[in-house]
C-alpha positions as a Markdown table, in Angstrom:
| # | Residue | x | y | z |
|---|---|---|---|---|
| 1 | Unk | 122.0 | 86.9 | 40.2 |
| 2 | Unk | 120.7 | 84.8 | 43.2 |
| 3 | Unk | 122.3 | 84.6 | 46.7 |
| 4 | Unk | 124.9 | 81.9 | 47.4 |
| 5 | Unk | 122.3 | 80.0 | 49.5 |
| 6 | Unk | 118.8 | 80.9 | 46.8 |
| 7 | Unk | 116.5 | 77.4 | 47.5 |
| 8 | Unk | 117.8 | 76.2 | 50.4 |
| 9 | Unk | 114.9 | 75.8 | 52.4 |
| 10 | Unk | 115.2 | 76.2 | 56.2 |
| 11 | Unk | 112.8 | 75.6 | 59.4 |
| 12 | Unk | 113.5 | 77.6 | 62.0 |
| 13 | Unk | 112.3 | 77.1 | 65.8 |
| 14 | Unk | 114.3 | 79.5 | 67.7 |
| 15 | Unk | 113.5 | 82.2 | 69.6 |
| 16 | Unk | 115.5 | 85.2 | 71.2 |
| 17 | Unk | 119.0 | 85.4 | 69.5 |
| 18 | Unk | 121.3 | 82.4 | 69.4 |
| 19 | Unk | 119.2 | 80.7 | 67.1 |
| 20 | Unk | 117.3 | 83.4 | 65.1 |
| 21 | Unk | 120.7 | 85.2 | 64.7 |
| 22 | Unk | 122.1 | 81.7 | 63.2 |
| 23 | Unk | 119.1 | 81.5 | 60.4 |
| 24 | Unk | 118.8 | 85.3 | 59.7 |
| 25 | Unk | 122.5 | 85.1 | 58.3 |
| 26 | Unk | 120.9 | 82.1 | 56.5 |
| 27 | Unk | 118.1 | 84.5 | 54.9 |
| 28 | Unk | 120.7 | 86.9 | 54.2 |
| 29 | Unk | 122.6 | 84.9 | 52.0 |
| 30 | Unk | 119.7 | 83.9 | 50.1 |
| 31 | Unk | 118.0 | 80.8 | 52.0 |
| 32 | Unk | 113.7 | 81.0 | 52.5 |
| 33 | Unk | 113.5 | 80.7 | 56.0 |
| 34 | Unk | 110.2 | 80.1 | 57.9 |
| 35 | Unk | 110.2 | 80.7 | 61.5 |
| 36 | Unk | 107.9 | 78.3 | 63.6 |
| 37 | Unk | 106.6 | 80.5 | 66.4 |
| 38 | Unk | 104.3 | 79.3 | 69.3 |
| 39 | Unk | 101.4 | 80.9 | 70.3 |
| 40 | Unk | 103.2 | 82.9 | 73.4 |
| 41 | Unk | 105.7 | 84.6 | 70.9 |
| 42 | Unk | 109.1 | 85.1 | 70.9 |
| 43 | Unk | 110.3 | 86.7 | 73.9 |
| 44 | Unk | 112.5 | 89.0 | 71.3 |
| 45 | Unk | 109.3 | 90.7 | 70.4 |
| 46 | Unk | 108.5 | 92.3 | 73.8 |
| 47 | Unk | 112.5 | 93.7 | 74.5 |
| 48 | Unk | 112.1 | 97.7 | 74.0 |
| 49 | Unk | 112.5 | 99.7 | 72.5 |
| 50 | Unk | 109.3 | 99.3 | 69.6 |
| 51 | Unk | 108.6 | 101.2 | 66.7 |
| 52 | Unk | 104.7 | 101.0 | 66.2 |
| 53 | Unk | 104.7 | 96.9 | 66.9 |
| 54 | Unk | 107.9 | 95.9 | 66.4 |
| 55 | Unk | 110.4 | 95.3 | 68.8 |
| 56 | Unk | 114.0 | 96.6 | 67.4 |
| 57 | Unk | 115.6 | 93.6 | 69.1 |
| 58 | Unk | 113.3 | 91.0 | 67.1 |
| 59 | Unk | 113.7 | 93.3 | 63.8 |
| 60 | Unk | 117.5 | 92.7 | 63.9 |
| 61 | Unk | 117.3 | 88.9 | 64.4 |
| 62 | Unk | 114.5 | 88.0 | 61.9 |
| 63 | Unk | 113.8 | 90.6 | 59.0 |
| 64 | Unk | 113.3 | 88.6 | 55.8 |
| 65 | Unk | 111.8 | 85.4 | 57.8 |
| 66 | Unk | 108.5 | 84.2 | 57.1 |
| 67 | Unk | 106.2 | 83.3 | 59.9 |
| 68 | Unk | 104.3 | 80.5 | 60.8 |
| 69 | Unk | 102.8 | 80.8 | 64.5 |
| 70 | Unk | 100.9 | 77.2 | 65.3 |
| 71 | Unk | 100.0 | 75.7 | 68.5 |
| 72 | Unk | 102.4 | 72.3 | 68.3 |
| 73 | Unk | 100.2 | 71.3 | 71.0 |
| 74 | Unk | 97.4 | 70.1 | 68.5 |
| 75 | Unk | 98.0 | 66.8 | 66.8 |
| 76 | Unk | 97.0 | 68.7 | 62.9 |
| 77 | Unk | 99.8 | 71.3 | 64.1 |
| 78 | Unk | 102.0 | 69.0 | 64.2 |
| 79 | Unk | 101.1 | 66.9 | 60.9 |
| 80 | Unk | 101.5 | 70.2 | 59.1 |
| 81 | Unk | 105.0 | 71.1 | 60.5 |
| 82 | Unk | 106.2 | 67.3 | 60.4 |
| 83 | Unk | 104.8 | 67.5 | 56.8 |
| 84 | Unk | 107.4 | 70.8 | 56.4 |
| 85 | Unk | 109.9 | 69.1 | 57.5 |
| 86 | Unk | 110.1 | 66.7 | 54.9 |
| 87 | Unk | 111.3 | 68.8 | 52.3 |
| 88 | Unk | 113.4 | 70.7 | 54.3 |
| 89 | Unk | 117.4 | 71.1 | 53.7 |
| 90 | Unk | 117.9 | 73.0 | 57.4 |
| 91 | Unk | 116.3 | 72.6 | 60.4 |
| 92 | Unk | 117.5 | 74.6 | 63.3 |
| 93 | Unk | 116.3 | 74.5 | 67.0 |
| 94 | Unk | 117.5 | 76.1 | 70.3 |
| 95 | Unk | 115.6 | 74.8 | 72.5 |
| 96 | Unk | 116.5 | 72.8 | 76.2 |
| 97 | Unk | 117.8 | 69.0 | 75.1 |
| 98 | Unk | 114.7 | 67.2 | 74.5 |
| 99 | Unk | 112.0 | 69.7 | 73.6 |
| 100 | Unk | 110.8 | 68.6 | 70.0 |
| 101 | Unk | 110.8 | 65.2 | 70.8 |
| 102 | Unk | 108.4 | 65.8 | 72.5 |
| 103 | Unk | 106.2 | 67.4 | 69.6 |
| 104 | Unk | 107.4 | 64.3 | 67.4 |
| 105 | Unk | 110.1 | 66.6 | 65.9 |
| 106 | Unk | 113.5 | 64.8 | 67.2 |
| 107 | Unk | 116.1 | 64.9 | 64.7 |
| 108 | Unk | 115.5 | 60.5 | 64.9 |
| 109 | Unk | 111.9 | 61.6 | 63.9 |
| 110 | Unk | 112.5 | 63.9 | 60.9 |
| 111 | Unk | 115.5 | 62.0 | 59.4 |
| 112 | Unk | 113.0 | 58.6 | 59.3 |
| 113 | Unk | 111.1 | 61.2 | 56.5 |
| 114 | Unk | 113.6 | 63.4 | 55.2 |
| 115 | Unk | 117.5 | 61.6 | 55.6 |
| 116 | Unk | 119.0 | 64.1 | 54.0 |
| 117 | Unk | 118.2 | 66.9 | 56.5 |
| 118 | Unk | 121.0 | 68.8 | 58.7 |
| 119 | Unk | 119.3 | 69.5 | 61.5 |
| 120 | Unk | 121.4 | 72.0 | 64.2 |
| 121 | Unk | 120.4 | 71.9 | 67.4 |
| 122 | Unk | 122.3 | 74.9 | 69.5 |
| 123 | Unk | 122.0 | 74.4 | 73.3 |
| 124 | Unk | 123.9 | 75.9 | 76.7 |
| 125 | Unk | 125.8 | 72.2 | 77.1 |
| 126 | Unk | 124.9 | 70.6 | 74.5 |
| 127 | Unk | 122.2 | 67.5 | 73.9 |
| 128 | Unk | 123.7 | 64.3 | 75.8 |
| 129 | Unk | 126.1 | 66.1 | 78.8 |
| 130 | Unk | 125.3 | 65.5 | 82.5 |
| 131 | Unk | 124.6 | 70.0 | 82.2 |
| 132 | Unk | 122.2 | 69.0 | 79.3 |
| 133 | Unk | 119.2 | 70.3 | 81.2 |
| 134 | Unk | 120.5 | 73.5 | 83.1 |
| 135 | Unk | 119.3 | 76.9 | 81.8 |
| 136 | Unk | 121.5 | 78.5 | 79.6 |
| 137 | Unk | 121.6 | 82.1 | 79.1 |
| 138 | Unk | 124.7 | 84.4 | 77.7 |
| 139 | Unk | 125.5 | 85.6 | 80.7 |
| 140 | Unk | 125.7 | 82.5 | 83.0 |
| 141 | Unk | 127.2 | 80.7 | 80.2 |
| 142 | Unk | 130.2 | 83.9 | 80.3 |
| 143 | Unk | 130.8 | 83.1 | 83.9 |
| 144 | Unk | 130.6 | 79.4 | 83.9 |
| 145 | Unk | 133.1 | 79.4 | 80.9 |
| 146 | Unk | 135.8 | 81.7 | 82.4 |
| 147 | Unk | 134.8 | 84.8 | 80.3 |
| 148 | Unk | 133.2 | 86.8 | 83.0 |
| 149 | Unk | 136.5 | 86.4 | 85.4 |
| 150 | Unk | 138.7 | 87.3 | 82.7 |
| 151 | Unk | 136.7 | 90.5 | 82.1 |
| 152 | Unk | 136.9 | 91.4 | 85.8 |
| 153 | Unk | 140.8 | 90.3 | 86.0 |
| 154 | Unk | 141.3 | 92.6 | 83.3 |
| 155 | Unk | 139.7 | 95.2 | 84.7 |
| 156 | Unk | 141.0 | 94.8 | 88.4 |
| 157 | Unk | 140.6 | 97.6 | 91.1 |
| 158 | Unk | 138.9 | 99.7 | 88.3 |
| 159 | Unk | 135.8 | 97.7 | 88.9 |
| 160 | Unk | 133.9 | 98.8 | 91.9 |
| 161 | Unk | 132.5 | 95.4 | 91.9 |
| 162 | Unk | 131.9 | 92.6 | 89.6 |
| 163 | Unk | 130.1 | 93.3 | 86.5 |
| 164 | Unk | 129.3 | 91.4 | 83.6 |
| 165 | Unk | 130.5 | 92.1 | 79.8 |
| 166 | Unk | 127.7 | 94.6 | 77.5 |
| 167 | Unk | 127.1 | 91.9 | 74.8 |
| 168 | Unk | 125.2 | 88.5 | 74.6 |
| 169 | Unk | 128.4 | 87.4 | 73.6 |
| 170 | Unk | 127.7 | 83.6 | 73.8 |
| 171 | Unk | 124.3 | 84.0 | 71.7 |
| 172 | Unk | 126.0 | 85.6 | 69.3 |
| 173 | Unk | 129.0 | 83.7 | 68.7 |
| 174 | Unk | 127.3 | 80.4 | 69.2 |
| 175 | Unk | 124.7 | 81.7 | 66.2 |
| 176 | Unk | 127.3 | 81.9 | 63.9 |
| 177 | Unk | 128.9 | 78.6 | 65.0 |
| 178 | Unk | 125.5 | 77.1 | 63.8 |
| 179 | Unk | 126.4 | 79.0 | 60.1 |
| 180 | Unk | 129.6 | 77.4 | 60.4 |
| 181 | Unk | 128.1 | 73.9 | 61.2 |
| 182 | Unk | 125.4 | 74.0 | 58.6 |
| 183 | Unk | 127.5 | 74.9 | 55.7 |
| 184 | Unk | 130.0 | 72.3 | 56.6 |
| 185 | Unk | 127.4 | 69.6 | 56.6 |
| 186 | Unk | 125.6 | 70.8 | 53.3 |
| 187 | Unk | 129.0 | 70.1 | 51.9 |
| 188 | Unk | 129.0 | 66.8 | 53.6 |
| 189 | Unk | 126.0 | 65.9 | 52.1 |
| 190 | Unk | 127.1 | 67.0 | 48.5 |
| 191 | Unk | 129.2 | 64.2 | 48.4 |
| 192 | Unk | 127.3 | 61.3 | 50.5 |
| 193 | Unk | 124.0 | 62.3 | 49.8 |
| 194 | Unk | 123.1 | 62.0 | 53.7 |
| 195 | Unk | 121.9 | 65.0 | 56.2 |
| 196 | Unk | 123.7 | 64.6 | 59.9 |
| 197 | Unk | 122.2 | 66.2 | 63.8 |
| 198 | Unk | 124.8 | 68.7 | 64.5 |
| 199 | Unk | 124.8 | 69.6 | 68.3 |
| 200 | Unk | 126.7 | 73.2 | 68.9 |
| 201 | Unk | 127.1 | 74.0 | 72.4 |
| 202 | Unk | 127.5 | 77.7 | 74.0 |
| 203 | Unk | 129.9 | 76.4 | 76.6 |
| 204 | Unk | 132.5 | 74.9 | 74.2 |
| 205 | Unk | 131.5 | 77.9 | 71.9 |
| 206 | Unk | 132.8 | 80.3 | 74.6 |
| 207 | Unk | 135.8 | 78.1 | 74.9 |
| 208 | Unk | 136.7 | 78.2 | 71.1 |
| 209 | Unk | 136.4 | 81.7 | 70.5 |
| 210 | Unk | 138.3 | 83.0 | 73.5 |
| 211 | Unk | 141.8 | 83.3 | 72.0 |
| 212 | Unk | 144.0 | 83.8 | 75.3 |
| 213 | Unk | 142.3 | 80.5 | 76.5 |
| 214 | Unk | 145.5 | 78.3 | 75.5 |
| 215 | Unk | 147.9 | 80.3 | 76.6 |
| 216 | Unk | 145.6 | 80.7 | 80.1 |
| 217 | Unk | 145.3 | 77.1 | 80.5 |
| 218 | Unk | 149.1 | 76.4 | 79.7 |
| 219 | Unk | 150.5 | 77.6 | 83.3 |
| 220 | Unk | 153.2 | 79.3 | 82.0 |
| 221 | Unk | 154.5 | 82.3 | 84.0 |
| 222 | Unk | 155.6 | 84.5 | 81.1 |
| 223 | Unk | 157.6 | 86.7 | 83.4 |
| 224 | Unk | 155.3 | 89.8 | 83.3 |
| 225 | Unk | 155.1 | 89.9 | 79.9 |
| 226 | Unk | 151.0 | 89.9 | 78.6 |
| 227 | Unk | 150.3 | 86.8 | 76.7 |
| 228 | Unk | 148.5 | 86.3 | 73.1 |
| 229 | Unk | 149.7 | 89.3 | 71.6 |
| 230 | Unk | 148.8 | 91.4 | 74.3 |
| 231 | Unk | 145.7 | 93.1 | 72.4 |
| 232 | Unk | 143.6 | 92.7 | 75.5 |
| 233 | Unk | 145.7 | 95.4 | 76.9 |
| 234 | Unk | 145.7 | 98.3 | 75.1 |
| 235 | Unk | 145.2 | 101.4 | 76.3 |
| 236 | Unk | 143.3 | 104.4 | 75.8 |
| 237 | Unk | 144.7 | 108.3 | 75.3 |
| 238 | Unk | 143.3 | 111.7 | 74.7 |
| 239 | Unk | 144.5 | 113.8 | 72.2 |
| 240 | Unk | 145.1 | 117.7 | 72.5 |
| 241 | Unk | 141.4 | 118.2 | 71.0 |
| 242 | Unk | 139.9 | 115.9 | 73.5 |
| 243 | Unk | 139.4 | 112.9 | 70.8 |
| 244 | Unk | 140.1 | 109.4 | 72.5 |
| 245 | Unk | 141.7 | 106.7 | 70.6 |
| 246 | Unk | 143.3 | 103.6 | 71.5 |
| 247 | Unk | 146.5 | 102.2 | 69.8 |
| 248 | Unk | 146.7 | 98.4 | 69.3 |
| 249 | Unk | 148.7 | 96.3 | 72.2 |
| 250 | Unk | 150.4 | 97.1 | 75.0 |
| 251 | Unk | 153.4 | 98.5 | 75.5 |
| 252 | Unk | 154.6 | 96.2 | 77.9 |
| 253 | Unk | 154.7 | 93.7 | 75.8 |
| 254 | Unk | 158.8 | 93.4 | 74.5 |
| 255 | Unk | 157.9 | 93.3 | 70.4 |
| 256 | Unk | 155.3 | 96.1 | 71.1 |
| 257 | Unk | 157.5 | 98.2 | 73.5 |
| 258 | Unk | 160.0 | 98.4 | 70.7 |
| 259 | Unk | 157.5 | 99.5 | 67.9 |
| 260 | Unk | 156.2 | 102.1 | 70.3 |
| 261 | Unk | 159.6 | 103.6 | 70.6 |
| 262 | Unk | 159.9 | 103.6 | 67.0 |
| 263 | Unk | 156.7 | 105.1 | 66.5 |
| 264 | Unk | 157.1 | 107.7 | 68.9 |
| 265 | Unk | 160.7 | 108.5 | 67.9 |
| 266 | Unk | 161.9 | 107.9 | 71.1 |
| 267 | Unk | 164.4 | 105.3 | 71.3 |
| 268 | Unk | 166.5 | 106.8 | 74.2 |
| 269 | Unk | 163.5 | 104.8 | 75.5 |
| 270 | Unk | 164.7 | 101.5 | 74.9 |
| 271 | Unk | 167.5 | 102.2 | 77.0 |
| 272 | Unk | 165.7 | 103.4 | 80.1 |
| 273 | Unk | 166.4 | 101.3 | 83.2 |
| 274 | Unk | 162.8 | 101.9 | 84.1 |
| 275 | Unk | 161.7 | 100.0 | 80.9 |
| 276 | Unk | 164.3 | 97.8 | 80.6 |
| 277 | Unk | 162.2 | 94.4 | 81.1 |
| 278 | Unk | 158.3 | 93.4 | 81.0 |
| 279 | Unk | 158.3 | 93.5 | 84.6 |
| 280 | Unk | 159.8 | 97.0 | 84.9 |
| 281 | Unk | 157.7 | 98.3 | 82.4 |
| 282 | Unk | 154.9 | 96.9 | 84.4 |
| 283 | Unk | 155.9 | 98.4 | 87.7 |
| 284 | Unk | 156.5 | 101.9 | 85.7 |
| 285 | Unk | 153.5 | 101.7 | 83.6 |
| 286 | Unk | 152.2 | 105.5 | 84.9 |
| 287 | Unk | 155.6 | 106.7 | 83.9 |
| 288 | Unk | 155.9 | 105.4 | 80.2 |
| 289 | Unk | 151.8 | 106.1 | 79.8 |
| 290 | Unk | 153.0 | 109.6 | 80.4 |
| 291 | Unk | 155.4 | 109.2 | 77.8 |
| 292 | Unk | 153.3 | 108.7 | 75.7 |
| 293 | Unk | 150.6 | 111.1 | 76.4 |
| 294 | Unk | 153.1 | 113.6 | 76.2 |
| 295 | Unk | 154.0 | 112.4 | 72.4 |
| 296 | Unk | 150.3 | 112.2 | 71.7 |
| 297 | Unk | 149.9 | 116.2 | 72.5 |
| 298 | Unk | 152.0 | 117.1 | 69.4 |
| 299 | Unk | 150.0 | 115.9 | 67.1 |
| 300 | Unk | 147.0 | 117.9 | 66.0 |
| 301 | Unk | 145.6 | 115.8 | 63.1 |
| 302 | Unk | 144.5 | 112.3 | 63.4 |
| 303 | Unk | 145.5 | 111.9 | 59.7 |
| 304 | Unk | 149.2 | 112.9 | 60.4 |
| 305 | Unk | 149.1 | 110.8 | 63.6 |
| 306 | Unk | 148.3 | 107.6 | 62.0 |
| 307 | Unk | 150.6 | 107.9 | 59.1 |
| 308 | Unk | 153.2 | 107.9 | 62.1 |
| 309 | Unk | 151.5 | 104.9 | 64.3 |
| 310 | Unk | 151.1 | 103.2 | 60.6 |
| 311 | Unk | 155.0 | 103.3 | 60.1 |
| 312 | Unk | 155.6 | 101.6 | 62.9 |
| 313 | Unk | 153.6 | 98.7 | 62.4 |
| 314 | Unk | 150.7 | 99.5 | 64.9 |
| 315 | Unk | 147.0 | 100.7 | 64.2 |
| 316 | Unk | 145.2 | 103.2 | 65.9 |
| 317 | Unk | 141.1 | 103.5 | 66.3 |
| 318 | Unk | 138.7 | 106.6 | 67.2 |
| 319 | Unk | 136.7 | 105.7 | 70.2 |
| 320 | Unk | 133.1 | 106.3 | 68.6 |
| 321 | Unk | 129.3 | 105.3 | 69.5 |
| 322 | Unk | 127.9 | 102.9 | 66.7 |
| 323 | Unk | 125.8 | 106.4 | 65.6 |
| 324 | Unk | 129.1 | 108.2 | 65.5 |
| 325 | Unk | 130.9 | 105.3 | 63.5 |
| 326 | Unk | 127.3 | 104.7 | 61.5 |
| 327 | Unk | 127.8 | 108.7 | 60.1 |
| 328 | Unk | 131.3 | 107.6 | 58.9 |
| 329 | Unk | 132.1 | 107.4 | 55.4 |
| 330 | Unk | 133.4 | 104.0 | 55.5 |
| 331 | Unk | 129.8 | 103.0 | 56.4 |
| 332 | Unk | 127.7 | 104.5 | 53.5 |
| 333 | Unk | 130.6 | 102.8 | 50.8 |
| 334 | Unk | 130.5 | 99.4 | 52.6 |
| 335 | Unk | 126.5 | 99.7 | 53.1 |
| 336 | Unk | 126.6 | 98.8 | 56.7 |
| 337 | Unk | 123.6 | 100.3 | 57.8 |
| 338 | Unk | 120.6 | 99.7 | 55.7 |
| 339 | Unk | 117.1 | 101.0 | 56.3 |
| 340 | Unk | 114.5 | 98.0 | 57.5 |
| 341 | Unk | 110.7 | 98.7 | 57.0 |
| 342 | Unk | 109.0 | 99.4 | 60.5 |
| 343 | Unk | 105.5 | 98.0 | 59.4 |
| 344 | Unk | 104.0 | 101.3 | 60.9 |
| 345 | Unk | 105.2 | 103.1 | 57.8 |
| 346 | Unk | 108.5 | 104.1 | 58.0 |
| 347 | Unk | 112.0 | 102.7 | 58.5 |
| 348 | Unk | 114.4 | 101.7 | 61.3 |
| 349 | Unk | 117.9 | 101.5 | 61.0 |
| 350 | Unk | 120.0 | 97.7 | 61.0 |
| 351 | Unk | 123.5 | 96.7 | 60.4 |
| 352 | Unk | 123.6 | 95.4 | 57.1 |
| 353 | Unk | 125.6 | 92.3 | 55.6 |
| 354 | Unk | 129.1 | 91.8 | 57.0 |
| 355 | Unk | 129.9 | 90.2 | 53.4 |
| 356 | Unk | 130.5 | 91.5 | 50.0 |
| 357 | Unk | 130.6 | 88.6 | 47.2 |
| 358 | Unk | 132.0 | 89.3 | 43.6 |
| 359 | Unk | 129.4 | 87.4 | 41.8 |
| 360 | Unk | 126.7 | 86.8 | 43.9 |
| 361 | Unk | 123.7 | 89.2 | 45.0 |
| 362 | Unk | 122.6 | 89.2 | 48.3 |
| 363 | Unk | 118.9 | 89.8 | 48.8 |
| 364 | Unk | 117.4 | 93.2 | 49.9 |
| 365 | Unk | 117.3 | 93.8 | 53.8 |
| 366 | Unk | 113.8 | 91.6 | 54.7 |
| 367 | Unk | 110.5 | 93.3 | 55.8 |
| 368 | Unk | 109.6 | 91.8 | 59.8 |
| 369 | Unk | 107.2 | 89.5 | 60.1 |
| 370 | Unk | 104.0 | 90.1 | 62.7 |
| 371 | Unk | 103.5 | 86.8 | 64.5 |
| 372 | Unk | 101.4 | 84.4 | 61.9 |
| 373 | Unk | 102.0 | 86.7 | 59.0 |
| 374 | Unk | 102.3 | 84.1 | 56.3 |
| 375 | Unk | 99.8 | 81.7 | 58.0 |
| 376 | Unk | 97.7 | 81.4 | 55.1 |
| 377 | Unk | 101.0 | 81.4 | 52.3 |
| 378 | Unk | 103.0 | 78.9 | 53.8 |
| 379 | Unk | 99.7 | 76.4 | 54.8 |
| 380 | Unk | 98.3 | 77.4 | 50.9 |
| 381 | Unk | 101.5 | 76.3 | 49.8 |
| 382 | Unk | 101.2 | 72.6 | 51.2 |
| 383 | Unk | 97.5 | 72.8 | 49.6 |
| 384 | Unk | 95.5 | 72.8 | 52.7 |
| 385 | Unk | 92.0 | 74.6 | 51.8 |
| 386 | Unk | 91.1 | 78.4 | 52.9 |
| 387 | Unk | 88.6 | 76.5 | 54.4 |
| 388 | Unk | 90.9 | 74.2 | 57.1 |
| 389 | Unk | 93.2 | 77.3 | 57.2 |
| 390 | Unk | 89.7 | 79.1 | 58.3 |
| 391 | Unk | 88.7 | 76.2 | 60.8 |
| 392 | Unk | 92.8 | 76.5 | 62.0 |
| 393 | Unk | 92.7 | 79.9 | 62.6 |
| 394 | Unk | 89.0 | 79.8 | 64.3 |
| 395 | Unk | 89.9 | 77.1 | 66.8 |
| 396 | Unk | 93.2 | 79.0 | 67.7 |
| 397 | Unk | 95.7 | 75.7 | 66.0 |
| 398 | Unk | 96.9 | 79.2 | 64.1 |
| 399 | Unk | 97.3 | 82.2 | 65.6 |
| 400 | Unk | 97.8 | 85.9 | 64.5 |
| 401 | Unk | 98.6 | 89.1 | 66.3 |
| 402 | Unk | 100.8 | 92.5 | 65.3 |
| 403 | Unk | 100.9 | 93.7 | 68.7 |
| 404 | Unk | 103.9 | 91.8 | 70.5 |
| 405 | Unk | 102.0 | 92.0 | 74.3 |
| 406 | Unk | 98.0 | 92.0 | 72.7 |
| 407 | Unk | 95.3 | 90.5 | 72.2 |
| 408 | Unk | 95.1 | 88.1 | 69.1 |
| 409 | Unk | 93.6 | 88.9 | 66.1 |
């Protein structure tokens, strides 16, 4: 059986990890993807650490892609890629506003040739704002969206100064708004028979995914108590064999205070003056922390102890390292982690498909592409002769190379 997305034919310009990580969850539902490189290379390629020429960081984003690396600068470049483009389903793009119009590659250009195309251009502010034009990068999108300063309000006087968050948080997310997008306007075009320009933006991406933001921008004083759910706020313990674990929400929180008295068996605690409101609880936090510390020492099996947190409605998690949680058992009978081909003859490991479908079958994890490695496929393909593809190569219109920071073949 063939992946959900087998034929869909998608052109992909990006380069780092917003847009790469948008069309390698396209490849890995079944789409052909061809990534359009320029001569300099994506940046991925260069991030450490590498196994024989490959950068890990460019592995993860674009096993499976095939790769076409031509100078747009030439005006047979871009008659080949324009020529592409017409029989494209997907085209996706993350460059600043502007960029491919330049090259004759607008979304106006390709939908005069190819009308039904969804082309999805992901961008810091998106294509026609008054920010179209600033530099967008995960971070400075974080901070300019709010995310940064609620990291550093959660974490308070435990910061020694301002730092940001670990993860490329808007890349990522902003990717998969792209998946999101794309679908929706394949369907769109199943029933009018037209493609659409979709513009996804990291900014409002960061906005949408951020589920405290209503209740942040509502004003509301909540009287101590956290708001959404309080999950933002849960804590960390140690148990008597040093294992750390954290249990979900805080206990501040009323509805959460309550289950935490029932899961401790403790509710002599619900009748403690020092705990009797959010506010109080707040102010005595050390003292019912200690409570429950003290509840946590009697337990000497994780199994037993999350029989007890389950009855009570809550759920608890192991604090792990992704190698700790990548040795688990969960992740050899989900298939997680798969093994990638290196290209220097062995194999790296990747997190595997985050989706299990009851009829369809996804492809195998994709093999990483050196920079031009289907040159002569994808141009054979739109029957240009070995001997243009020859002339191409020999007047540097194509380009080749393994090693990410090289010379060129």
């Amino acid at each position: 059986m063939a992946g959900p997305l087998e034929g869909l034919r998608v052109i992909d310009f990006t380069r780092v990890l917003a847009g790469p990580h948008c069309t390698k969850a396209l490849r890995d539902l079944g789409a052909d993807v061809t990534k359009i490189e320029p001569p300099s290379g994506d940046l991925a390629r260069i991030s450490l650490p590498h196994v024989g020429d490959m950068g890990l960081y460019f592995v993860q984003q674009n096993a499976g892609k095939r790769n076409l690396s031509i100078d747009l600068n030439w005006a047979e470049a871009r008659e080949i890629v324009t020529d592409m483009c017409k029989e494209a389903d997907v085209i996706v793009e993350n460059f600043r506003p502007g960029t491919l119009a330049r090259f004759g590659l607008s979304y106006e250009d390709v939908r005069a040739l190819n009308p039904r195309v969804v082309y999805v251009s992901l961008s810091g502010y998106g294509q026609f704002t008054s920010w179209k034009n600033r530099p967008a990068f995960a971070p400075t999108v974080q901070a300019e969206t709010g995310f940064t300063a609620m990291v550093g309000d959660h974490f308070g006087e435990a910061l020694s100064e301002p730092r940001n968050d670990a993860c490329s948080h808007a890349d990522v997310y902003t990717g998969l708004q792209g998946v999101v997008a794309i679908l929706a306007a394949l369907h769109d075009r199943h029933t009018s028979g037209e493609g659409q320009h979709v513009d996804v933006s990291m900014a409002a991406t960061m906005m949408s995914i951020n589920e405290r933001a209503g209740a942040m921008l509502s004003g509301i004083d909540t009287d101590g108590e956290p708001i959404a759910l309080s999950a933002n706020e849960s804590h960390i313990f140690e148990m008597s064999d040093g294992r750390r674990l954290t249990i979900a929400a805080s206990p501040i929180y009323s509805p959460i205070f309550a289950r935490y008295c029932a899961m401790m068996r403790r509710n002599d605690l619900r009748t403690d003056p020092r705990f009797a409101t959010a506010n109080l609880r707040r102010k005595n936090l050390p003292a019912l922390l200690a409570e429950v510390k003290a509840w946590l020492s009697t337990f000497s099996s994780l199994e037993q102890l999350q029989a007890q947190v389950s009855e009570a409605g809550l759920a608890v998690g192991v604090l792990r390292t992704i190698g700790e949680f990548a040795g688990s058992e969960w992740v050899k009978e989900w298939g997680a982690v798969v093994e990638v081909d290196d290209r220097a003859g062995g194999a790296v490991r990747m997190p595997g498909n985050p989706w299990i479908f009851s009829r369809s079958m996804l492809p195998q994890p994709g093999v990483p592409a050196f920079q031009g490695e289907h040159n002569e496929e994808i141009l054979a393909e739109r029957k240009i002769t070995p001997a243009r593809i020859k002339d191409l190569q020999k007047r540097k219109v194509l380009l080749s190379r393994r090693n990410p920071v090289g010379t060129y073949d």
